[in-house]
C-alpha positions in Angstrom: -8.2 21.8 -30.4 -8.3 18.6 -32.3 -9.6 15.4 -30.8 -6.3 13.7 -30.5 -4.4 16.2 -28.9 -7.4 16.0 -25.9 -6.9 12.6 -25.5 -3.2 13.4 -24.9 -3.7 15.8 -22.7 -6.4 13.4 -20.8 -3.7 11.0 -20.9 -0.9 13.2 -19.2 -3.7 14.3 -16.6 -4.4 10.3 -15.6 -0.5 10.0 -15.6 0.0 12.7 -13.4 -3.2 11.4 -11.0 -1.4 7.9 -11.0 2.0 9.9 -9.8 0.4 11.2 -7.0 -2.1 8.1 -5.7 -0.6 4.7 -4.7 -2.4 2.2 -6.7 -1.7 1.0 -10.4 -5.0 2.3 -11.7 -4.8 5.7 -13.3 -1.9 4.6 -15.8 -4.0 2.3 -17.2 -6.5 4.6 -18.1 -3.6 6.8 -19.7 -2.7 4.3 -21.5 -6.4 4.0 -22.8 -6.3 7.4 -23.7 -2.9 7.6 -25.4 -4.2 4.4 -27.6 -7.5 6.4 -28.0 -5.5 9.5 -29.3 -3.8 7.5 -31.8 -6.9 6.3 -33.3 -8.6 10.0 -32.9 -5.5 11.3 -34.8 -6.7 9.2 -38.2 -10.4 9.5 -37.0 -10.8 13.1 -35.2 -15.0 13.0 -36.2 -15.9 9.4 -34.6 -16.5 10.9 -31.1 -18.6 8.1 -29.9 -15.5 5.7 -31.2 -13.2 7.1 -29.4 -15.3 7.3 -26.3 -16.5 2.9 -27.0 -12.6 2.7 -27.3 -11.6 4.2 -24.5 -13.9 2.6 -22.5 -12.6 -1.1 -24.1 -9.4 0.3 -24.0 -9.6 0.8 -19.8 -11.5 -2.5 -19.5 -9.4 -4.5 -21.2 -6.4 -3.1 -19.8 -7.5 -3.3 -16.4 -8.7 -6.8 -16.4 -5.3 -8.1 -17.9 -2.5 -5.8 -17.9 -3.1 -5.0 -14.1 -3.2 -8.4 -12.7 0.0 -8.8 -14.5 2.1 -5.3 -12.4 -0.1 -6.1 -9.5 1.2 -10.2 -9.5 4.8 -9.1 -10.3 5.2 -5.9 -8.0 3.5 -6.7 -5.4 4.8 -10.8 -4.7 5.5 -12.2 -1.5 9.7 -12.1 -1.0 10.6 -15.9 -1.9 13.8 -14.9 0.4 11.9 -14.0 3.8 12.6 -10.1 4.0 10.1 -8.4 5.7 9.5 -4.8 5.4 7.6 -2.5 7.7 5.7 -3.6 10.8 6.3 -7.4 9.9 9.8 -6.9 10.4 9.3 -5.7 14.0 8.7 -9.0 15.3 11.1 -10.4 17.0 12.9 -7.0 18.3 13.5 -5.6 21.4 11.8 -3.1 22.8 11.4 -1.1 26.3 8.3 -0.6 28.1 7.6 3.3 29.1 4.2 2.3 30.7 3.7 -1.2 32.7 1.6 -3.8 30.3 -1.0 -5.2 32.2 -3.9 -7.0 29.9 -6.4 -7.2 32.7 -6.1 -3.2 33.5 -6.1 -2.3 29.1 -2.5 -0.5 29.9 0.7 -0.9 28.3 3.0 1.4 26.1 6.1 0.2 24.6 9.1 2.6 22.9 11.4 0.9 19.8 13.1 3.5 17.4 11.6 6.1 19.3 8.4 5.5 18.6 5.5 4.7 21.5 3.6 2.1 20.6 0.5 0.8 22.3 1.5 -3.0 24.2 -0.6 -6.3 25.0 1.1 -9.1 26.8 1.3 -11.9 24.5 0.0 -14.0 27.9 -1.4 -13.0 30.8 2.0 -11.3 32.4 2.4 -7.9 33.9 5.2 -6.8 32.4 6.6 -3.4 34.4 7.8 0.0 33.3 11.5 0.1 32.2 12.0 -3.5 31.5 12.6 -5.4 28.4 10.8 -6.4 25.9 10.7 -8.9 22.7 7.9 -8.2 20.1 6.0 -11.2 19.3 3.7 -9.8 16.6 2.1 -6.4 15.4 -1.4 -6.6 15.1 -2.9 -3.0 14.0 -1.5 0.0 16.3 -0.6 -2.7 18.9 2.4 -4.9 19.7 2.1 -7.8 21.6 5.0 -8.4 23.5 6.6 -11.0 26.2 9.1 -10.0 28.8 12.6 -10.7 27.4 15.7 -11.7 29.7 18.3 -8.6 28.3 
């Protein structure tokens, strides 16, 4: 097996760790790897190259090239959207188990899903009533009685 044709398949192994893990990390070093391959294809003795260029290859690559995705991909919405538990505040919600601060109780149900409750003051807020979510903070809402 010629030098190049392992970096390739190093290369399609980082891809294929990047597929499966939620960070921009691993395709950077297949990139490093593809790049090295090249090189190992016109230079398959110069192991120690190919292993100095690889290593540049992932420095370099992660220094620049992912501050560049992360900035882009992962921006603040200019627009206001929110997505996942930021978008909760300001729903409704009904309370399966009275919210008292003072006693640590409180459980709260909103698209089926019981989550833990705080009063967002020092209100007991009962079983069955209504809810408005003021925040999430962790596993925990924090909540104030609504009017509806």
């Amino acid at each position: 097996m010629t030098s190049a044709l392992l970096w390739l398949i190093v290369a399609v192994i980082f891809f294929i760790v990047e597929i499966l893990t939620p960070i921009f990390l691993f395709s950077l070093f297949s990139m490093a790897a593809f790049l090295v391959s090249i090189f190992a294809f016109f230079f398959p003795k110069l192991y120690y190259v190919q292993g100095i260029l690889f290593a540049a290859f992932s420095f370099v690559l992660i220094l620049f090239v992912r501050k560049i995705f992360l900035k882009y991909f992962m921006k603040d919405d200019k627009n206001g959207a929110k997505s996942n538990a930021d978008s909760m505040a300001g729903r409704k919600c009904r309370i399966v188990e009275t919210v008292d601060n003072a006693k640590d109780s409180g459980v709260a149900l909103i698209d089926g899903v019981r989550w833990r409750a705080l009063s967002d003051g020092d209100e007991i807020i009962t079983e069955g009533s209504s809810a408005e979510i003021v925040s999430v903070n962790g596993a925990k809402l924090k909540v104030k009685k609504s009017n509806g």
